[in-house]
C-alpha positions in Angstrom: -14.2 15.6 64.4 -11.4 14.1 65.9 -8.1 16.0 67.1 -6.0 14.4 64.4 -8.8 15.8 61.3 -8.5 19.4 63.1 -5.3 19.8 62.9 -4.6 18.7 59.6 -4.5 21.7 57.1 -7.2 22.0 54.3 -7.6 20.3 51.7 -6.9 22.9 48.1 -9.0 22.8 45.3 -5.6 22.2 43.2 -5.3 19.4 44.7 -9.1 17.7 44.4 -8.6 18.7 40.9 -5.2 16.8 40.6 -7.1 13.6 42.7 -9.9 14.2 40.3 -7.7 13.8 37.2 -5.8 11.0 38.7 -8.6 9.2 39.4 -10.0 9.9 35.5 -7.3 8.2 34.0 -7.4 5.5 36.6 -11.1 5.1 35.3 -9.7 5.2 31.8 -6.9 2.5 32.0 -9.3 -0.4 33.8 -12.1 1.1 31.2 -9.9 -0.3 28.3 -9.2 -3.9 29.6 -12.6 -4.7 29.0 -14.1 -2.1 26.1 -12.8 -4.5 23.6 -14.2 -8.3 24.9 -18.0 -7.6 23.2 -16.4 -5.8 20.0 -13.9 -8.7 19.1 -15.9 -9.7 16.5 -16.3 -6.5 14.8 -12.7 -5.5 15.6 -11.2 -8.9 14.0 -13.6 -8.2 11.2 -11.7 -4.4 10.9 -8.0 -5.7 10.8 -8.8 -9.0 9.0 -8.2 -11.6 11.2 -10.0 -14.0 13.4 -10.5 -16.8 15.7 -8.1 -17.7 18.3 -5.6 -14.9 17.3 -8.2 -12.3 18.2 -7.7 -12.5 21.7 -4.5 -11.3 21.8 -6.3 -7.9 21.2 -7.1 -8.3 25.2 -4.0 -9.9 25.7 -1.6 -7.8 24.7 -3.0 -5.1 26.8 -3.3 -6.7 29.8 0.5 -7.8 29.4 1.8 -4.3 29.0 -0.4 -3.1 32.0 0.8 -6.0 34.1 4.4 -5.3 33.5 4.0 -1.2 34.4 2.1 -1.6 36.8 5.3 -2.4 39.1 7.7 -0.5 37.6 5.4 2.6 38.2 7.2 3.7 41.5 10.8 3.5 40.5 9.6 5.3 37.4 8.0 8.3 39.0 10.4 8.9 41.1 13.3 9.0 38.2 11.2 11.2 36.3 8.9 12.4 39.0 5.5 11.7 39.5 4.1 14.8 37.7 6.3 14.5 34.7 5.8 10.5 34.6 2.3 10.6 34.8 1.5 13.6 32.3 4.2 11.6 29.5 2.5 8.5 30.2 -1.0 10.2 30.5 -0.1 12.1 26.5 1.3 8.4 24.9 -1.7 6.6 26.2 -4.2 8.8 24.1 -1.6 9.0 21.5 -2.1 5.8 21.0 -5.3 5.2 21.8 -5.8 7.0 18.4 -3.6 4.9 17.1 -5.6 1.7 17.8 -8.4 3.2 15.8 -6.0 3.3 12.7 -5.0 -0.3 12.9 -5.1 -2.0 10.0 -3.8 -5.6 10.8 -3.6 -8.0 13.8 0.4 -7.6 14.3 0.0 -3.2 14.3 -3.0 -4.0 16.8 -1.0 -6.0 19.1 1.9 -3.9 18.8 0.2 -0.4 19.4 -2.7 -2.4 22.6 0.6 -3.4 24.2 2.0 -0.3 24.1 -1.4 1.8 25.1 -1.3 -0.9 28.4 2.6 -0.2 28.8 1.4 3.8 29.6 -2.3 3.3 30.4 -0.9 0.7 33.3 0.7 3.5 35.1 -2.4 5.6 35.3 -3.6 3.1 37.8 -1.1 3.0 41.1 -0.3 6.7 40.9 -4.1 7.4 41.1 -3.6 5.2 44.3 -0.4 7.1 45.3 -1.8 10.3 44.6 -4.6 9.7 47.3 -1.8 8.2 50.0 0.5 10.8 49.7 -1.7 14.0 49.0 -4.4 13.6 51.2 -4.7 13.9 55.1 -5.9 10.6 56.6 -9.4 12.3 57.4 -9.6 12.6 53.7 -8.2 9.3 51.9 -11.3 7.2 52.2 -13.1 9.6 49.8 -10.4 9.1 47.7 -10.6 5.6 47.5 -14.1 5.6 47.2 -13.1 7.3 44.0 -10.6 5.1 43.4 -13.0 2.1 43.9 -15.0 3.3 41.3 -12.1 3.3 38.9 -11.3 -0.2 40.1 -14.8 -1.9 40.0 -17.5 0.0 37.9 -15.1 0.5 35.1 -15.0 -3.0 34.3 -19.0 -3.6 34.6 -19.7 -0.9 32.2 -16.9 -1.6 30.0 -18.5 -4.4 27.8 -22.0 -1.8 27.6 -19.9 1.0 26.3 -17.9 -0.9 24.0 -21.0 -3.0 22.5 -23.2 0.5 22.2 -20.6 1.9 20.6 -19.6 -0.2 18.0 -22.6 -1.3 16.9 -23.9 2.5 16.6 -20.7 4.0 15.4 -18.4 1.3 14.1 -15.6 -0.4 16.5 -12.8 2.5 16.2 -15.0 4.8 18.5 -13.8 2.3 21.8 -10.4 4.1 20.9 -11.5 7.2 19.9 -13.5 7.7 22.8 -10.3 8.2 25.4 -9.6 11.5 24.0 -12.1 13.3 25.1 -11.8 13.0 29.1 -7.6 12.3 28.4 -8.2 15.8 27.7 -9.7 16.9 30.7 -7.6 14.8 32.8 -4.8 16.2 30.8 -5.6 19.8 32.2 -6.4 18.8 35.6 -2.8 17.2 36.1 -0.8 19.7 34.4 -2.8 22.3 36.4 -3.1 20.0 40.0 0.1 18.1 40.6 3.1 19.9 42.2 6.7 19.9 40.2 9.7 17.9 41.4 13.1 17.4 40.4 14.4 14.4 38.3 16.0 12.1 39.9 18.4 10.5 37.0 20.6 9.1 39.2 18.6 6.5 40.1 19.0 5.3 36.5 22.7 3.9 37.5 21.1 2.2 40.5 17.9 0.6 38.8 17.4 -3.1 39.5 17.7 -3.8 35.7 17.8 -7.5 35.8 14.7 -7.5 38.1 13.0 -5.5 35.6 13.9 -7.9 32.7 12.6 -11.2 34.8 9.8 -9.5 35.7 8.6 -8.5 32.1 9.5 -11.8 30.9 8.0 -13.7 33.7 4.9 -12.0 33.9 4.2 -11.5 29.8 4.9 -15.8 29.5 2.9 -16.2 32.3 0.0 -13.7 31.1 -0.2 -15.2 27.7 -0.2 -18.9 29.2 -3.1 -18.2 31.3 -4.8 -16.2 28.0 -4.7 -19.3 25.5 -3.5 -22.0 27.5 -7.5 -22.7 27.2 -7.4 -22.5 23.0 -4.6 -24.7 23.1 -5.5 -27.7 25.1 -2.6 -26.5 27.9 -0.1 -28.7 28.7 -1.0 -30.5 25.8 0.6 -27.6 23.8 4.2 -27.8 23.5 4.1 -24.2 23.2 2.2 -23.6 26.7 4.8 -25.9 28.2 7.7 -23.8 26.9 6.0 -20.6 28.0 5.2 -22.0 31.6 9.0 -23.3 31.9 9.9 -19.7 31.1 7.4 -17.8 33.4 8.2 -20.3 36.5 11.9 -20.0 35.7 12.0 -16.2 35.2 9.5 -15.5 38.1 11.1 -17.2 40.8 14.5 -15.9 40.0 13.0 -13.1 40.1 11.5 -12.9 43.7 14.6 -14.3 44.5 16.4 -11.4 43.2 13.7 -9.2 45.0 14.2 -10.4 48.2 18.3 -10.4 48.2 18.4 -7.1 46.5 19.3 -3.9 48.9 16.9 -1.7 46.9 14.4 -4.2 45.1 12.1 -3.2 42.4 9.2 -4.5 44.1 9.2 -4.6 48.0 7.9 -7.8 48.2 8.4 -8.1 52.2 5.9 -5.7 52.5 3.3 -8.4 52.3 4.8 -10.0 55.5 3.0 -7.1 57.4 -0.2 -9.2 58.4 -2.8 -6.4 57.1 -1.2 -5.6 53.7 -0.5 -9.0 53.1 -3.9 -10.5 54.0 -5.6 -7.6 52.9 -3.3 -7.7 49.5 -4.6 -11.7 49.4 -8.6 -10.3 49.7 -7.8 -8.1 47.0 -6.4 -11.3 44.3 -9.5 -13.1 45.4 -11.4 -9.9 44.4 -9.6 -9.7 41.2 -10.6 -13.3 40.3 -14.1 -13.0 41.2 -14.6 -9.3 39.5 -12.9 -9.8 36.4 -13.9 -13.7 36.1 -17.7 -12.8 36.5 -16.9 -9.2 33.8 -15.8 -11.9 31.7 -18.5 -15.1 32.4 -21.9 -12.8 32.3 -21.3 -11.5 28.6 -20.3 -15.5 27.5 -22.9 -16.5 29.1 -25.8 -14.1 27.3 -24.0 -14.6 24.0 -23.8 -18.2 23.5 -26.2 -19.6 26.0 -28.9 -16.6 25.2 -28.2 -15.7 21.6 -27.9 -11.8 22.9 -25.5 -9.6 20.6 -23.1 -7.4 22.2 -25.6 -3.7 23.0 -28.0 -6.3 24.3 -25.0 -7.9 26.4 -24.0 -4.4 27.0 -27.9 -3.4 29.0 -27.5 -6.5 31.1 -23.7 -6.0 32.3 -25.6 -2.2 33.0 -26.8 -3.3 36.0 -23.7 -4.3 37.8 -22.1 -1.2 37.4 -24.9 1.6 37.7 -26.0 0.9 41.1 -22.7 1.5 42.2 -22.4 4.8 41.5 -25.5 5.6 43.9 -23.4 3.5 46.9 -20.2 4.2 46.6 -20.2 7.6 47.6 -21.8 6.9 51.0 -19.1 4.2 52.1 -16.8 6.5 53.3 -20.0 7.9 55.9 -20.4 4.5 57.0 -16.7 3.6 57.7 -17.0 6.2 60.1 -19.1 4.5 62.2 -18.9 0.4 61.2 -15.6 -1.6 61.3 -14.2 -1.5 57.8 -13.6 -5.5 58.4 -17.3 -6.0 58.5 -17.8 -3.6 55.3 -15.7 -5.4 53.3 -16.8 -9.1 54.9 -20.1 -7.7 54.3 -19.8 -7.0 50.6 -17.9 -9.9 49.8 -20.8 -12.0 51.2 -23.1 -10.0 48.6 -21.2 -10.1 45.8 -21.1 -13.8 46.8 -24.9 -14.6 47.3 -25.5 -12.9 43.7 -23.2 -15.6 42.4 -24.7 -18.1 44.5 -28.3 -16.9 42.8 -27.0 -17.9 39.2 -26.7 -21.9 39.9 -29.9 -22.9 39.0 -30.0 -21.6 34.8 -32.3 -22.8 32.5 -32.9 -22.0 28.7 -35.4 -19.3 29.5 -32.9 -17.3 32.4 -31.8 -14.6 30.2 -32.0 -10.5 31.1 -35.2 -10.1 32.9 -33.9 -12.8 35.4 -30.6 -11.7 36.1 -31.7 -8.0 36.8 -31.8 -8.8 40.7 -28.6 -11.1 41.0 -26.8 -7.9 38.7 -27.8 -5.1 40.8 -26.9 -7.4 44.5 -23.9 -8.0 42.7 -23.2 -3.8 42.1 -24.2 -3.2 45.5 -22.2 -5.8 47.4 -18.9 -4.7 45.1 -19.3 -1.4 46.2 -18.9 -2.0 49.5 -15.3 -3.6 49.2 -12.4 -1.9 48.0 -13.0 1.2 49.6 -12.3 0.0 52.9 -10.0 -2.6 51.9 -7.8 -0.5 50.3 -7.7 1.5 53.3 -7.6 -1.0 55.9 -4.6 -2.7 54.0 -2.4 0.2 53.8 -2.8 0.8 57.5 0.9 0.4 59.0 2.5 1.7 55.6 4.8 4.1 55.6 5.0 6.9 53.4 7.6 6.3 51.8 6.4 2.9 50.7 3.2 4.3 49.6 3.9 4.0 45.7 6.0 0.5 46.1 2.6 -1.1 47.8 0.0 0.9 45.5 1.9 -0.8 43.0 2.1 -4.1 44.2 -1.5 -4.0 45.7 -3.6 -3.1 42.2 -0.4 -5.4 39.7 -1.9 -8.2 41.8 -5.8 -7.5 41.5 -5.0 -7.5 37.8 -2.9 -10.5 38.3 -6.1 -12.0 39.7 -7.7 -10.7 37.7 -6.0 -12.5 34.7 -5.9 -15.8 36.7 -9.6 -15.6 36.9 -10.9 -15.1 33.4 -8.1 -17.9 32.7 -9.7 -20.2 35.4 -13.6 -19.4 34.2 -12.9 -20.3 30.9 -10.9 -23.6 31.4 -13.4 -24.6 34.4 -16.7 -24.1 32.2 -14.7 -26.3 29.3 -14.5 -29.2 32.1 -17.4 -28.8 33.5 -19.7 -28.3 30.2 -17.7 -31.7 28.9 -18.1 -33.5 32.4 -22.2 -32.5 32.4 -22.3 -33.4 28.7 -20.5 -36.9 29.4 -22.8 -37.5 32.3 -26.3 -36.9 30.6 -24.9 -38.5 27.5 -24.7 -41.4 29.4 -28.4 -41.7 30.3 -30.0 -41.0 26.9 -28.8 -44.2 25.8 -31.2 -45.3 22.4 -32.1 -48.4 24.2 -33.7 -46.2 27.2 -37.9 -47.1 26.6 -37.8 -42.8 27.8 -35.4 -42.2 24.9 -37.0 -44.5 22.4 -40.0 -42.4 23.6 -38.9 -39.2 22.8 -37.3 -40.1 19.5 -40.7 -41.1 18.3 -42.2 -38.2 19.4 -39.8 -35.6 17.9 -40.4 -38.3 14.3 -43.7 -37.8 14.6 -43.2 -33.9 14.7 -41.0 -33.7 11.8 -42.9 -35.8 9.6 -45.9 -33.3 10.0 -43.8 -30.4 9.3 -42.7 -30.8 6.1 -40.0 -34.4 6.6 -42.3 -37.3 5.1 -39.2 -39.8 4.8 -39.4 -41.3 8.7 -35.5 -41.9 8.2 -34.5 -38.2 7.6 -37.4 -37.5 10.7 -35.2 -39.6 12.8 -31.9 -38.5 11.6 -33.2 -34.8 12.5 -34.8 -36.2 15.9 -31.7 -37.3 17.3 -29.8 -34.4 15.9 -32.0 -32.5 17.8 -31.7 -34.6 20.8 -27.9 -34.0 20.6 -28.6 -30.2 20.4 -30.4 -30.2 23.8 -27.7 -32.5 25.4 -25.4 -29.2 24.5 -28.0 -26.9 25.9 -27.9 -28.6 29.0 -24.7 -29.3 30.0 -23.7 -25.8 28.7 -26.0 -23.9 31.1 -25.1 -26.6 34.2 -21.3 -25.3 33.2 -21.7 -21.8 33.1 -23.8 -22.6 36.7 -20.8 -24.0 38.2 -18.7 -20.9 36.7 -20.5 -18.9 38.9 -20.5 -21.4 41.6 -16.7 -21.0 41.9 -16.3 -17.1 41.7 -19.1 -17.5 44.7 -16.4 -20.1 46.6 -13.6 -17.2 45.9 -15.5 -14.8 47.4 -16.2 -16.9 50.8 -12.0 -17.6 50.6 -11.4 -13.9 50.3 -14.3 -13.3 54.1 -11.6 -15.6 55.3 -8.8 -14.0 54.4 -10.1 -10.8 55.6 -11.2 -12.3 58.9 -7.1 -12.2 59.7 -7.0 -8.4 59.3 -6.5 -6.3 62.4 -8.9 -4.0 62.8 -8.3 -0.8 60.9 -8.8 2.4 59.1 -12.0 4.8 60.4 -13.0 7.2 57.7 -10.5 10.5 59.7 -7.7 7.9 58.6 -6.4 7.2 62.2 -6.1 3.1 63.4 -8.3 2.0 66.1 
């Protein structure tokens, strides 16, 4: 043990328990981004509506989270970080229950936004909590914690939510945040220390930063949420929204940067390891919630699978995790958390890189190996990438980069399930252009096949050779779509592999950093 680990003072089981708790409702607010993508269906089925307006079930909660998310450290420190965090912690399940009651699409989108508005904040302060009430010998079991929060929670969302509803009916993906709010309830109210209001800081707050940063960020988050459904910049609509996030965005970095006491302290990120480190982490974002998203697409339309069956496959990139995580910390002790997080990258990467040859038969058997690589390599990253970034941060700028550092996962995060969805569209329409090109009816292999598939029809049950041909080249149409639809989903995961290789990059820049006993080498 080093001389800095002795002489740090022990650890209280008050305060594992209020790390514990923090950590729970970390788990709980990524948990919820993702519950609800395999229970749409159901859900829109519930509150009677459907189609494209059904995303904005997702939507709206990734908007309020978004916007929080920043705001959490000027918060907690007007209302202090125990009384912020247990309000927030008591409206999230509030409302959580609430979801379960909703009865139309506008009381759905009301009451998500407002469960991400308060579940948002359960996110940095679990990150703050470890920073400021751990030693440095401590902090990397925290984030391992933390990381477990940040990357199993959205693996094993879509299982839980599919199991769920189609075993007890959609409102149980609400419902099911009361029971641990309730123990992470306790553990706060009993764990975190009291502190004094600080209500003053309400004269001082950098209001109109706050107002360009919701608007900014909630245009921007719904543009990258249906620009897809509505044919982007084609949309007059997506236009006016983009104006407005660009607009309101860069005003507000400008704002930001000019601003004695900013509500963001964006020149943190000029520090070479936070801001590299904070750049691995977007890339991480895109690839982690782009694949959470691509996998269950992928088994529902390509495969035919129905959201439990969904549910086992997305299993097995979460599950393993839970049997690595704990022993990062052990190995940042002795390896160069650099390497760790290069090293995991590279994993997650090559289980990407696994999924670019599909066919019409690669369904769950296949993808148990390229699933559980994927688990394994994701666990090695944000453990020591959280800690490596925040070395060189000070304290007091512990909550102000724990908020900017996880807004921005989720940012790319958003900017990644936007990106999958548009890039298989072009890609599935590009593959379906090219093949559609060489089944011309004049080909002699076309002509060939044709006949064949005739020939077939007319023995089961067609006798007229012109509704036998009609149905042959319907079905030749139907295989065109089969085809390019698995070569687009291939390249899908071709591109969150070519994130992953920009992120090693990006990490390659990081001084060397964080051992487990929290000192810099």
């Amino acid at each position: 043990m080093s001389g800095t680990a002795a002489a740090e003072p022990a650890v209280s089981l008050k305060t594992w328990i209020a790390v514990g708790g923090s950590l729970l409702g970390a788990f709980m607010a990524v948990l919820n981004i993702q519950v609800t993508n395999s229970s749409l269906p159901d859900i829109e089925g519930g509150i009677g509506t459907g189609g494209v307006n059904g995303a904005w079930i997702s939507t709206a909660y990734l908007i309020g989270e978004i916007i929080v998310i920043p705001m959490t450290d000027y918060l907690s420190r007007v209302f202090s970080l125990r009384r912020y965090l247990i309000g927030s912690t008591m409206l999230f399940l509030l409302l959580s229950a609430a979801c379960g009651q909703a009865t139309s699409l506008p009381e759905m989108i009301v009451l998500r936004g407002l469960q991400g508005f308060f579940g948002g904040v359960l996110i940095p302060l679990a990150f703050t909590i470890i920073v400021t009430m751990l030693p440095p010998s401590k902090r990397s079991m925290g984030f391992a914690g933390f990381a477990i929060t940040a990357t199993f929670a959205p693996a094993i969302g879509p299982t839980i939510g599919g199991w769920l509803t189609d075993n007890y009916g959609w409102p149980t993906i609400f419902y099911m945040n009361l029971v641990p709010g309730a123990v992470m309830l306790s553990a706060l109210i009993y764990g975190l220390p009291s502190s004094k209001m600080q209500l003053g800081l309400l004269r001082h707050g950098d209001w109109i930063g706050i107002a360009l940063m919701a608007v900014g960020l909630g245009a921007f988050q719904t543009v990258l949420d249906d620009g897809n459904v509505y044919d982007w910049f084609g949309s007059p609509m997506i236009v006016e929204l983009s104006i407005v996030a660009a607009v309101a965005i860069g005003a507000f970095i400008v704002v930001e940067l000019v601003r004695k006491e900013p509500l963001i302290k964006l020149r943190l990120l000029t520090g070479r390891n936070f801001g590299f480190g904070t750049l691995s982490n977007v890339l991480l974002g895109f690839a982690l919630y782009g694949s959470a998203y691509l996998l269950p697409q992928y088994l529902a339309v390509a495969q035919g699978f129905d959201a439990q069956q969904s549910g086992e496959v997305m299993a097995w990139t979460g599950v393993p995790q839970l049997f690595v995580i704990p022993f990062v910390p052990l190995l940042m002790r002795r390896i160069d958390s650099r390497v760790l997080v290069a090293g995991g990258m590279a994993i997650f990467a090559l289980s990407c890189f696994m999924n670019l040859h599909l066919n019409p038969n690669y369904g769950g058997d296949q993808l148990f190996v390229p699933d559980v690589i994927r688990a394994i390599g994701q666990a090695f990253v944000l453990t020591p990438l959280s800690a490596i970034t925040m070395v060189g941060i000070a304290a007091a700028d512990a909550g102000a980069a724990s908020g900017l550092f996880n807004m921005l996962r989720n940012l790319g995060g958003a900017v990644g399930t936007a990106a999958i969805e548009t890039f298989f569209t072009k890609r599935e329409q590009y593959h379906s252009f090219v093949i559609n090109a060489h089944v011309s009816a004049l080909e002699p292999a076309t002509q060939t096949r044709l006949a064949s598939m005739q020939h077939y029809f007319m023995a089961h049950g067609l006798p007229d050779p012109a509704d036998a041909m009609h149905r042959a080249i319907i079905s030749v149409g139907d295989t065109i779509r089969e085809q390019a639809t698995l070569m687009g989903y291939a390249d899908s995961f071709g591109l969150l592999g070519a994130a992953l290789v920009l992120a090693i990059v990006s990490v390659a820049v990081l001084k060397k950093g964080a051992s487990a006993s929290g000192g810099a080498h």
